[in-house]
MDAnalysis code that builds the backbone (N, CA, C; Angstrom):
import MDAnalysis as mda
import numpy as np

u = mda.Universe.empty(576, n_residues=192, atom_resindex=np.repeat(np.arange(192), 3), trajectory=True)
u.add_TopologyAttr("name", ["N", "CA", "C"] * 192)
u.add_TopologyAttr("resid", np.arange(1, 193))
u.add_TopologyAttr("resname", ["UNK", "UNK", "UNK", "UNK", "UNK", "UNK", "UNK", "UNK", "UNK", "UNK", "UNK", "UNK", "UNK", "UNK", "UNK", "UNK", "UNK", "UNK", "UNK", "UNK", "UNK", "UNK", "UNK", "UNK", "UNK", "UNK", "UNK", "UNK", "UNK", "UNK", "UNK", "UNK", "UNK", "UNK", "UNK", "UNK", "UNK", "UNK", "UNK", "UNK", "UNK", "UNK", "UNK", "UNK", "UNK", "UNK", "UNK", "UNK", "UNK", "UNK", "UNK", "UNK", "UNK", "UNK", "UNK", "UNK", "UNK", "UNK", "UNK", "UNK", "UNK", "UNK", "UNK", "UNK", "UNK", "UNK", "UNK", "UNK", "UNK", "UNK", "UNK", "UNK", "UNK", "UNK", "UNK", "UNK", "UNK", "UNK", "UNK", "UNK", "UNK", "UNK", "UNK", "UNK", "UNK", "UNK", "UNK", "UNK", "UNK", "UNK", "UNK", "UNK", "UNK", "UNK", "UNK", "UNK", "UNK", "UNK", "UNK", "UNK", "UNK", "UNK", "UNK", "UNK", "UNK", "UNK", "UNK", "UNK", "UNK", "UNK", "UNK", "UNK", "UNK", "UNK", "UNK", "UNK", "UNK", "UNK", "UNK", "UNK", "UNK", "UNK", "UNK", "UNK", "UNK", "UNK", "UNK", "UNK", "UNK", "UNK", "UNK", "UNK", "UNK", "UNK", "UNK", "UNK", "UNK", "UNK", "UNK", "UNK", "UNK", "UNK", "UNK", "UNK", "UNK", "UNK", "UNK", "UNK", "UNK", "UNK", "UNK", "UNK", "UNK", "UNK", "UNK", "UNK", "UNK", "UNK", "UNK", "UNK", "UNK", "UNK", "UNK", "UNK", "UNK", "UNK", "UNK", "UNK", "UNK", "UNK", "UNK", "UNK", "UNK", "UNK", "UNK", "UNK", "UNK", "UNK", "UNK", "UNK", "UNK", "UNK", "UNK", "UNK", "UNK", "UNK", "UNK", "UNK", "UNK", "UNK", "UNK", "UNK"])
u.atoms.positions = np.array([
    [0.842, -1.171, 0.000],
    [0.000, 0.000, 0.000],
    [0.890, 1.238, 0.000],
    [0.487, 2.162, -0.660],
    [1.170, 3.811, -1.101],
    [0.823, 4.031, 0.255],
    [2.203, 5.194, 0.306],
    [1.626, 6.329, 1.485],
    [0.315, 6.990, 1.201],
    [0.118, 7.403, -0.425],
    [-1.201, 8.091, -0.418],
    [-2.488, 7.186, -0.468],
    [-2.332, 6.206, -0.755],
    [-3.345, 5.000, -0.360],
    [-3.660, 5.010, 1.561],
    [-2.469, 5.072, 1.744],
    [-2.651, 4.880, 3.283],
    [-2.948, 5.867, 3.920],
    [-3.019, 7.244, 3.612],
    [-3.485, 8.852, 4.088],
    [-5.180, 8.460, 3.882],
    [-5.335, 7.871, 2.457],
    [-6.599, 8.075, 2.340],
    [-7.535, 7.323, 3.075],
    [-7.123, 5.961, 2.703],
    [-7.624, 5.559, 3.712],
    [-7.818, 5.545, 5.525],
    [-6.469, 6.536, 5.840],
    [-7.298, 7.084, 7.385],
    [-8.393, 8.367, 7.058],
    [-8.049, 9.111, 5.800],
    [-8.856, 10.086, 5.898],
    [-10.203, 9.710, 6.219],
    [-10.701, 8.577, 5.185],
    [-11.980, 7.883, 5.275],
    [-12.572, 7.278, 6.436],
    [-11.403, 6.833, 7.118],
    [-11.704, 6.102, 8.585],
    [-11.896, 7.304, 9.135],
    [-11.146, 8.450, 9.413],
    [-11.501, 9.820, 10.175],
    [-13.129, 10.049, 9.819],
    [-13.383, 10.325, 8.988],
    [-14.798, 11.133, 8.702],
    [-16.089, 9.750, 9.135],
    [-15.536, 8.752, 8.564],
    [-16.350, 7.692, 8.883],
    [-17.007, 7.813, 10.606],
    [-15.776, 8.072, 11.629],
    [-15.797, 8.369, 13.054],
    [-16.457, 9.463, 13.379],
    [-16.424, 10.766, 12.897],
    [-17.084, 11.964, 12.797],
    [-18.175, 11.852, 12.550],
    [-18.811, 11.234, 11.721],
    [-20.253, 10.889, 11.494],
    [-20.994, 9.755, 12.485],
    [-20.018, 8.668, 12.580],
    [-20.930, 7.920, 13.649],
    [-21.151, 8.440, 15.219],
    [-20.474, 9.633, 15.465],
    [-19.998, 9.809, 16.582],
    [-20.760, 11.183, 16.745],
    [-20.893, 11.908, 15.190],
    [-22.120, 13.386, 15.180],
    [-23.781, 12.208, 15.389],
    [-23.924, 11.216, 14.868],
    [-25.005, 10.197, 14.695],
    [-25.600, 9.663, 16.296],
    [-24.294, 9.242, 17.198],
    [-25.037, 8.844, 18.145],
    [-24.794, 9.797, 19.583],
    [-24.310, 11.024, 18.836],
    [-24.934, 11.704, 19.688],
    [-26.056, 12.569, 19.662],
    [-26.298, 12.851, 18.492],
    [-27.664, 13.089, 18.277],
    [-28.430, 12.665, 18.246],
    [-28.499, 11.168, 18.381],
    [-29.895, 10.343, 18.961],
    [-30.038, 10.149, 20.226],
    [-28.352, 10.480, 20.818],
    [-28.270, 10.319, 22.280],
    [-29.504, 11.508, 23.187],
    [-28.832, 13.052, 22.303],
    [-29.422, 14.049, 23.071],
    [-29.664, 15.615, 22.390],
    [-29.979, 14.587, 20.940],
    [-30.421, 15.793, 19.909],
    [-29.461, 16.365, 18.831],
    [-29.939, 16.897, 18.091],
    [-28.815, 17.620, 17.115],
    [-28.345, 18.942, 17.804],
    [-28.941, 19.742, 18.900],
    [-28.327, 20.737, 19.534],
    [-26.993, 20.543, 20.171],
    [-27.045, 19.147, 20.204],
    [-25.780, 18.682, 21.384],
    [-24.567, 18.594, 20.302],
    [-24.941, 18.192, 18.668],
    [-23.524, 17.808, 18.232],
    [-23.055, 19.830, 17.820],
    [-21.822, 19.451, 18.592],
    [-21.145, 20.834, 18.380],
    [-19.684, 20.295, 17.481],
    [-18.974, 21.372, 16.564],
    [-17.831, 20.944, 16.180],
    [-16.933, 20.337, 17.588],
    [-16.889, 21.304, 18.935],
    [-16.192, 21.426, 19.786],
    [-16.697, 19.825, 20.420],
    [-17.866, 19.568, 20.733],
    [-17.979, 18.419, 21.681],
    [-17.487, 17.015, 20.572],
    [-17.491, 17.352, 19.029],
    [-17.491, 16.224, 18.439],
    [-15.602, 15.737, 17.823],
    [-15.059, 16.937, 18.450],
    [-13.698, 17.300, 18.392],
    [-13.415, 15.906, 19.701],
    [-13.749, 16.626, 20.454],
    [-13.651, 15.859, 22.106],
    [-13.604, 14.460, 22.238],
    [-14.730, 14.230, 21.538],
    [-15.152, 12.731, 21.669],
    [-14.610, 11.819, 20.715],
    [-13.884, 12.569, 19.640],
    [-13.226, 11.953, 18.962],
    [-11.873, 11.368, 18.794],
    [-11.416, 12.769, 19.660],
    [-9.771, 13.149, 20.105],
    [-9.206, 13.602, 19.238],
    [-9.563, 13.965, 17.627],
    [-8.744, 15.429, 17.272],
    [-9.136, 16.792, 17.474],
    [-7.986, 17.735, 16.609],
    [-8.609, 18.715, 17.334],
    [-9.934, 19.392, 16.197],
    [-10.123, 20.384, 16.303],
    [-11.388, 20.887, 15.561],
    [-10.766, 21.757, 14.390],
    [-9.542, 21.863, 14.246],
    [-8.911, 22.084, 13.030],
    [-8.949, 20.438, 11.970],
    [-8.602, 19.683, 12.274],
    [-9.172, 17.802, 11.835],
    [-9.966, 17.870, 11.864],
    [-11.143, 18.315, 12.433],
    [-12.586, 18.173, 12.050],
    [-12.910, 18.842, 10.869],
    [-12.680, 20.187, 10.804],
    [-13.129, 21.136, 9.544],
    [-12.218, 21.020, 8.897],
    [-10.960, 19.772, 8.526],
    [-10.351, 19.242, 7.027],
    [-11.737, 18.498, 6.283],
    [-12.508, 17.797, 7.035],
    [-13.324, 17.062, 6.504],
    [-14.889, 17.803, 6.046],
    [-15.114, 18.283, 7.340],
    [-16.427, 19.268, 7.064],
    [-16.456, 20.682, 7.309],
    [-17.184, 21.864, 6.483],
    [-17.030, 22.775, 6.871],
    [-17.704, 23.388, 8.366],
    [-18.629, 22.373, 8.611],
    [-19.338, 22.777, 9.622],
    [-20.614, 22.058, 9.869],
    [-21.137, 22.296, 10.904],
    [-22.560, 21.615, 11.477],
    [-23.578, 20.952, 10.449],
    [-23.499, 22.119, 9.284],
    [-24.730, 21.657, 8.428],
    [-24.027, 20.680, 7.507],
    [-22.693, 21.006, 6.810],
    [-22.280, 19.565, 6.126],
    [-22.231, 18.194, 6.648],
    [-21.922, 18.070, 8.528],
    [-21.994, 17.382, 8.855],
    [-23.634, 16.267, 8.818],
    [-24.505, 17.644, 8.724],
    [-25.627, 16.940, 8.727],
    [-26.239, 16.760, 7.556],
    [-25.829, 17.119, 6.478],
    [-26.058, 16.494, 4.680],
    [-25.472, 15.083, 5.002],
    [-23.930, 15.376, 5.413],
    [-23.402, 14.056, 5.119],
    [-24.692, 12.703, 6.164],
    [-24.867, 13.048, 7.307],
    [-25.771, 11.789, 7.870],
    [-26.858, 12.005, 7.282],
    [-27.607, 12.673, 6.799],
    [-28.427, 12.562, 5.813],
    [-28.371, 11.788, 4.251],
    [-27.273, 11.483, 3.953],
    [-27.218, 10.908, 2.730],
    [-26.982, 9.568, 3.119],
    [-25.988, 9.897, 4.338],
    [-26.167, 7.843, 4.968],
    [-27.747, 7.467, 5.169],
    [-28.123, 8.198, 5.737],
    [-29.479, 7.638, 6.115],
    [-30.242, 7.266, 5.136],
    [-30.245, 8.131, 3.734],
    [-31.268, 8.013, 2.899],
    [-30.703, 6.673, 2.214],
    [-29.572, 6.369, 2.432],
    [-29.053, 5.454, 1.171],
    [-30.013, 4.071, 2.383],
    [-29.734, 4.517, 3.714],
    [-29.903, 3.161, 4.758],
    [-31.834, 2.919, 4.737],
    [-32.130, 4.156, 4.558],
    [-34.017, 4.016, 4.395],
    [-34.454, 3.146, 2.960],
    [-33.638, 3.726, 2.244],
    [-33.942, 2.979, 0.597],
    [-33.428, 1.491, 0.675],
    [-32.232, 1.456, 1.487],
    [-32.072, -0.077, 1.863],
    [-33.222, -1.241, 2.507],
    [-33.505, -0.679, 3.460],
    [-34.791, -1.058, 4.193],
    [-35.846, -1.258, 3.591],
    [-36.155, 0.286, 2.914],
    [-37.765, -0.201, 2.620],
    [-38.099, -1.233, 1.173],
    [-36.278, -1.633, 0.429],
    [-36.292, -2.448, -0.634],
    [-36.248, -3.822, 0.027],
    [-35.328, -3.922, 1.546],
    [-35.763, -5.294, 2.236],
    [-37.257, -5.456, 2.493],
    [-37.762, -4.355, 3.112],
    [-38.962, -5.218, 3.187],
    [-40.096, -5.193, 2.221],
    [-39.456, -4.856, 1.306],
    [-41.160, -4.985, 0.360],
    [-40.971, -6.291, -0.621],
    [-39.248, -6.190, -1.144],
    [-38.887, -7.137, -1.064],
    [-39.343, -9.241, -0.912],
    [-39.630, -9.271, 0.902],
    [-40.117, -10.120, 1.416],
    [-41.425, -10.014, 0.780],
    [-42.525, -9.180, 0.686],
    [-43.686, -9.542, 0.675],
    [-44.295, -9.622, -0.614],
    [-45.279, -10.495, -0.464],
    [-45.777, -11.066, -1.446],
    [-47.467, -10.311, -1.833],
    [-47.978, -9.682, -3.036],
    [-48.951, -9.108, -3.524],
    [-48.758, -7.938, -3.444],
    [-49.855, -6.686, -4.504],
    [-49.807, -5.640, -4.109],
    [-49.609, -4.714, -2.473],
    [-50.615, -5.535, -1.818],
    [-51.132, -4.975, -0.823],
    [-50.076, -5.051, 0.482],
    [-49.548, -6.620, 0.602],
    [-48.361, -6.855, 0.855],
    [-47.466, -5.813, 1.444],
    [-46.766, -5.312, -0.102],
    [-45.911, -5.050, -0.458],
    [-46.138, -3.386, -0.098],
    [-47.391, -2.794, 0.034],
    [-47.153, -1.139, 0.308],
    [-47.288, -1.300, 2.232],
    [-48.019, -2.212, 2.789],
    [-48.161, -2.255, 3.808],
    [-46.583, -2.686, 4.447],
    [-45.891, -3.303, 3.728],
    [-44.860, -3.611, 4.193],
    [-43.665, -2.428, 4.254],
    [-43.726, -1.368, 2.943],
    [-43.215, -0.139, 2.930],
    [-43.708, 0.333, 3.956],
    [-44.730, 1.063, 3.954],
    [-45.267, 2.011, 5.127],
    [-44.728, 1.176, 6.517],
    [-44.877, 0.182, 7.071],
    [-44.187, -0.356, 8.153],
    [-43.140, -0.024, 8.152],
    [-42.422, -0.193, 7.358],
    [-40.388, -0.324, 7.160],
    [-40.224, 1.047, 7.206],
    [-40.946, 2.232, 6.604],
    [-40.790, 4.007, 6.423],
    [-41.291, 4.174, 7.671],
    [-42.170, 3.419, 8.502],
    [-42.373, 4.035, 10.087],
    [-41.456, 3.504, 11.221],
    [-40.860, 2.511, 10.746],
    [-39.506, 1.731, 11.636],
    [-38.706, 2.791, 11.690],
    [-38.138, 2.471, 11.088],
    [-36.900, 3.658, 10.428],
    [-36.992, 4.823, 11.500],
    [-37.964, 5.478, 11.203],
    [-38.421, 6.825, 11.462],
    [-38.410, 6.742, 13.120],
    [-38.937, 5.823, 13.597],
    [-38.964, 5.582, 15.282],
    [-37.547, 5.100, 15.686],
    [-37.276, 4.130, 15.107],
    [-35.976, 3.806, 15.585],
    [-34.662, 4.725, 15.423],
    [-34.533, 5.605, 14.338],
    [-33.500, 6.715, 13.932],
    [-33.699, 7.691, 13.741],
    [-34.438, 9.000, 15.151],
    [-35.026, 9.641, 14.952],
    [-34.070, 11.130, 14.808],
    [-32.829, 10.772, 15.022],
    [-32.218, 12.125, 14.928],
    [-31.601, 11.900, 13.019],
    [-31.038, 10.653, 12.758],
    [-31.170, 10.387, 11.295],
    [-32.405, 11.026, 10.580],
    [-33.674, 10.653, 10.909],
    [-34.674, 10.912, 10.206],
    [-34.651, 12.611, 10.363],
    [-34.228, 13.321, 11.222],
    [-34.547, 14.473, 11.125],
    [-33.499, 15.036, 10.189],
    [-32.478, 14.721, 10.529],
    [-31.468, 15.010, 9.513],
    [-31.818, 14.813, 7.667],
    [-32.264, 14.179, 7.770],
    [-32.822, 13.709, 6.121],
    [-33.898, 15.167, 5.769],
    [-34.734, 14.762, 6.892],
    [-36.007, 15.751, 6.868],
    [-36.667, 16.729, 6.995],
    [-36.146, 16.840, 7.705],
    [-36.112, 18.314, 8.617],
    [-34.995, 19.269, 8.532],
    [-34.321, 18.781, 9.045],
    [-32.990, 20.125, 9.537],
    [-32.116, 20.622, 7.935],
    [-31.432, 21.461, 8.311],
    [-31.038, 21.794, 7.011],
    [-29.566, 21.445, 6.624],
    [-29.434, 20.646, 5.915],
    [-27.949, 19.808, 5.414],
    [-27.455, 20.492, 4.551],
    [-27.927, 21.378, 3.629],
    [-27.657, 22.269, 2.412],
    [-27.689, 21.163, 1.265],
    [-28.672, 19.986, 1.647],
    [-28.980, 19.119, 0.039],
    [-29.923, 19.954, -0.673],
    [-29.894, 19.352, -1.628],
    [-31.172, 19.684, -2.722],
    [-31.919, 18.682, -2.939],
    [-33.549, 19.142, -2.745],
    [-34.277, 17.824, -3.409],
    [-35.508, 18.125, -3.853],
    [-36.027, 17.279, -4.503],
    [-36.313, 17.169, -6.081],
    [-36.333, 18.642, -6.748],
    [-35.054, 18.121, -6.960],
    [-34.088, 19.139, -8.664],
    [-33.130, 18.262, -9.189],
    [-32.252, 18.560, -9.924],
    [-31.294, 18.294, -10.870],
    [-29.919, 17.597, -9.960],
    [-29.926, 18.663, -9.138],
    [-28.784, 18.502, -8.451],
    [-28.722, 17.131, -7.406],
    [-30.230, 16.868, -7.210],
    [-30.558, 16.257, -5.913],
    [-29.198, 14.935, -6.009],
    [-28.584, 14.809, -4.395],
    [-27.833, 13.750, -4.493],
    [-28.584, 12.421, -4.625],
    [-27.948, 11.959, -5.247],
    [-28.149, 10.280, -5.534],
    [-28.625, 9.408, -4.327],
    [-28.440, 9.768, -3.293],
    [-28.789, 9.079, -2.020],
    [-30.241, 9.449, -1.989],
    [-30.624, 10.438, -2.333],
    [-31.655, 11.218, -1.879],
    [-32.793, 10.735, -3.000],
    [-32.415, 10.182, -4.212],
    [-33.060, 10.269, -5.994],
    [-33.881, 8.287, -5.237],
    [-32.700, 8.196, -4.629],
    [-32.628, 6.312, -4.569],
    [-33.906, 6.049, -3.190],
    [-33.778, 7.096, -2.490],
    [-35.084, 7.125, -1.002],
    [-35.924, 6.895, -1.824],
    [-35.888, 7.925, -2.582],
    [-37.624, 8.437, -3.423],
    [-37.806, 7.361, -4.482],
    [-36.828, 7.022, -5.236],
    [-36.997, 5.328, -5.903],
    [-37.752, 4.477, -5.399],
    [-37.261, 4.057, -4.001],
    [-37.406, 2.718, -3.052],
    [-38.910, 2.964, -2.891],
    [-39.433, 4.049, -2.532],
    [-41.135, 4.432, -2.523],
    [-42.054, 3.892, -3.776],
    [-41.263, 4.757, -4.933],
    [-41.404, 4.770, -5.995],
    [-41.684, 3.005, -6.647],
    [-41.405, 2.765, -6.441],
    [-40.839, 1.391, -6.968],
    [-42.330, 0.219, -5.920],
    [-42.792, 0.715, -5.299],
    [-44.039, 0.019, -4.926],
    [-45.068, 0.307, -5.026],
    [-44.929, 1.538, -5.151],
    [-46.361, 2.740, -5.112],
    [-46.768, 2.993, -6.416],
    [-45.991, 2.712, -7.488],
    [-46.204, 3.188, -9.247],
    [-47.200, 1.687, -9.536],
    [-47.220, 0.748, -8.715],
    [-48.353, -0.307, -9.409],
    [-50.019, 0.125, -8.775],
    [-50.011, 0.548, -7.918],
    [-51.238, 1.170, -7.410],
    [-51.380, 2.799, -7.206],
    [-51.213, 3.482, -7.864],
    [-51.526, 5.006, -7.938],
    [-52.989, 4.992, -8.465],
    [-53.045, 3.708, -9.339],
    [-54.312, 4.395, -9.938],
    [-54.343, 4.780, -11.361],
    [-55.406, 4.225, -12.286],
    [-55.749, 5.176, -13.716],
    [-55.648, 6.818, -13.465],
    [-54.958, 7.211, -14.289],
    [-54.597, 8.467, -14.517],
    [-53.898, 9.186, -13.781],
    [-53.464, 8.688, -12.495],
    [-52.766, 8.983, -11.597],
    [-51.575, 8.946, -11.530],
    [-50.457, 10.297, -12.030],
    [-48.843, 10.103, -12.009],
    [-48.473, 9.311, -10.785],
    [-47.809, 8.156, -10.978],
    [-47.373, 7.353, -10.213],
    [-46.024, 8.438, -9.227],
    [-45.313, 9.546, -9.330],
    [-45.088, 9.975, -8.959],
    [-45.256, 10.867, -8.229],
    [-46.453, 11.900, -8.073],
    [-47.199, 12.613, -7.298],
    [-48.116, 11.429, -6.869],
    [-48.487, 10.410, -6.809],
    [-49.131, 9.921, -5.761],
    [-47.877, 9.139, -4.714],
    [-46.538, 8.838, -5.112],
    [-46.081, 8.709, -4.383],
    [-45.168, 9.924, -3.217],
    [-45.363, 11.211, -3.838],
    [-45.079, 12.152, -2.944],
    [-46.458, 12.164, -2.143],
    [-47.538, 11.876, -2.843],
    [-48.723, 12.629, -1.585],
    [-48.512, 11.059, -0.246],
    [-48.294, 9.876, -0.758],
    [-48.140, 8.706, 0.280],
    [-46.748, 8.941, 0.993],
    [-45.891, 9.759, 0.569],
    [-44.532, 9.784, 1.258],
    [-45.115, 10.887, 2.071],
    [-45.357, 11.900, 2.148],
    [-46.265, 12.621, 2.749],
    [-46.912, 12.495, 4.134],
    [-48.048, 11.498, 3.707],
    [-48.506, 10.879, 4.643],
    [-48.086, 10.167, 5.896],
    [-46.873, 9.318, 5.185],
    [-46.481, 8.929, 5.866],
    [-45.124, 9.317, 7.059],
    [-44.695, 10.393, 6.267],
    [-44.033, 11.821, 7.407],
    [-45.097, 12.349, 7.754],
    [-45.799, 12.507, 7.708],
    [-46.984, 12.934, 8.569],
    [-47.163, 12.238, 9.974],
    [-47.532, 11.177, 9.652],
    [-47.466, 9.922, 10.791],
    [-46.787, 9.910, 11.539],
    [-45.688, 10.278, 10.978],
    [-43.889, 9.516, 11.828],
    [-44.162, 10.895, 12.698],
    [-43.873, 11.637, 12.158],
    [-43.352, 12.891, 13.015],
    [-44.938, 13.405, 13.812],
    [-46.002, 13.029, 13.636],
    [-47.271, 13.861, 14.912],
    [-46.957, 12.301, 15.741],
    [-46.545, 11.156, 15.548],
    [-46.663, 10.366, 16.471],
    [-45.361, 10.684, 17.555],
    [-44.305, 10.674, 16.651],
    [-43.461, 11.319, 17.553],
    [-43.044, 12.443, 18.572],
    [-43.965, 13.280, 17.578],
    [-44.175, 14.772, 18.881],
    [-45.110, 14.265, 19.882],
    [-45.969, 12.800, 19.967],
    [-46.701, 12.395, 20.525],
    [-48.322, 13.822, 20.347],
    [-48.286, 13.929, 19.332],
    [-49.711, 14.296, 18.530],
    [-50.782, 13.003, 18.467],
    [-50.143, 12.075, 17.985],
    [-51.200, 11.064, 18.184],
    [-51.103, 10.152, 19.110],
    [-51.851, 9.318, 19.193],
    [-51.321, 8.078, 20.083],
    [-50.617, 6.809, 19.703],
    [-49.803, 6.916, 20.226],
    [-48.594, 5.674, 19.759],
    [-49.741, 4.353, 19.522],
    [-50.770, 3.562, 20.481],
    [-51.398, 2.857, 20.230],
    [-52.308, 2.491, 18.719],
    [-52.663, 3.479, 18.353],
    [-53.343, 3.584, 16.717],
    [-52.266, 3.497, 15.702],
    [-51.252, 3.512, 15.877],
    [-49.834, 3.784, 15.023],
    [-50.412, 2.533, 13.885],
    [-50.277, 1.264, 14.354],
    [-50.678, 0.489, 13.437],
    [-52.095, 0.548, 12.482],
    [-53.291, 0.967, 13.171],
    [-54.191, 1.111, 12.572],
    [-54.391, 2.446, 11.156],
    [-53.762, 3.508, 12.038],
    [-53.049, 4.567, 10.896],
    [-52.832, 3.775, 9.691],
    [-51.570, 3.152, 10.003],
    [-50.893, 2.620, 8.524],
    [-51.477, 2.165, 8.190],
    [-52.875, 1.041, 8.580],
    [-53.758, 0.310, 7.735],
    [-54.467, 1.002, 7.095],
    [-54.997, 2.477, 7.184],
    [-56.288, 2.877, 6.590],
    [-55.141, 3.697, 5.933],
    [-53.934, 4.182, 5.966],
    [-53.433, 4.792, 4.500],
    [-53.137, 3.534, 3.716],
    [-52.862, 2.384, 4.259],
    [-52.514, 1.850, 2.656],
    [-54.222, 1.002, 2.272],
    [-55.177, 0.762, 2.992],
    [-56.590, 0.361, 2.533],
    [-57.258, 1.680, 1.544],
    [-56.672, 3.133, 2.055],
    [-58.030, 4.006, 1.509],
    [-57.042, 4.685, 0.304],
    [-55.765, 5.264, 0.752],
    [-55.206, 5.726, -0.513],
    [-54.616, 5.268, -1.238],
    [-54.205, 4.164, -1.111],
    [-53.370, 3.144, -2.409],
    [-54.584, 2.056, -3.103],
    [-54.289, 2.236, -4.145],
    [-55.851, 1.555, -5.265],
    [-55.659, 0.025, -4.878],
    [-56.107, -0.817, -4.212],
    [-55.814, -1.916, -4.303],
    [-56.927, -3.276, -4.705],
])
């Protein structure tokens, strides 16, 4: 292995650490908590090594945002994946897009919410971000419906289903109906 093989590859291991380490502390105790300074700390370089890699808070949070989206599109292709029929197969999305969302909730905000300086849906949008909206895409285009762009009905069901995630999570709704929710969006708005 080259010396510059071997730089790079710590570079990669560096940022790799920076992100898992901006990641679980923001699920630990929010995205207010990851600071350059505390994520310097916990890492053990200094915060000049930190901003070789990122310029700051919000790149840090594009970058876990693009992990995440690549890790949601992973998921919701495992589980639709497994299931068998139309109906199956969106009920099994909407489950896997409300997992996600409960289980990785400072990820999910990062994708969703907070501001990473991505772009999405435009030209530019990163590829992580094109491949989320695929993985939707890709179950929801057999039931949209006659005349119905299979693509705006899968923004109005992606929709929905951030809808869900996030009033259940502010605890707007009741965690108990969570399941019944998902049944009557994929019984009433997906054509089945």
């Amino acid at each position: 292995m080259s010396v510059q093989e071997r730089k790079e590859r710590e570079r990669a291991d560096r940022e790799r650490l920076i992100l898992a380490t901006a990641r679980e502390l923001a699920e630990q105790q929010g995205w207010d908590a990851v600071t350059t300074r505390r994520l310097a700390e916990r890492i053990e370089y200094s915060q000049p090594v930190l901003y070789s890699h990122f310029r700051g808070k919000r790149e840090i949070i594009g970058a876990v945002a693009l992990e995440g989206a690549a890790e949601l599109a992973a998921a919701l292709r495992a589980a639709t994946s497994a299931a068998d029929g139309r109906r199956a197969r969106v009920a099994a999305l909407a489950r896997a897009y409300l997992d996600f969302a409960a289980r990785n909730p400072a990820v999910y905000d990062a994708i969703f919410q907070l501001d990473g300086g991505l772009a999405f849906a435009q030209e530019d949008t990163p590829e992580p971000l094109k491949d989320a909206f695929a993985a939707l895409l890709e179950s929801l285009e057999e039931v949209a419906g006659d005349g119905v762009h299979p693509g705006l009905f899968t923004e109005v069901f992606w929709a929905s289903l951030h809808g869900l995630a996030t009033l259940t999570r502010a605890g707007r709704q009741p965690p108990e109906h969570t399941e019944r929710r998902m049944e009557l969006l994929v019984d009433r708005l997906a054509v089945l």
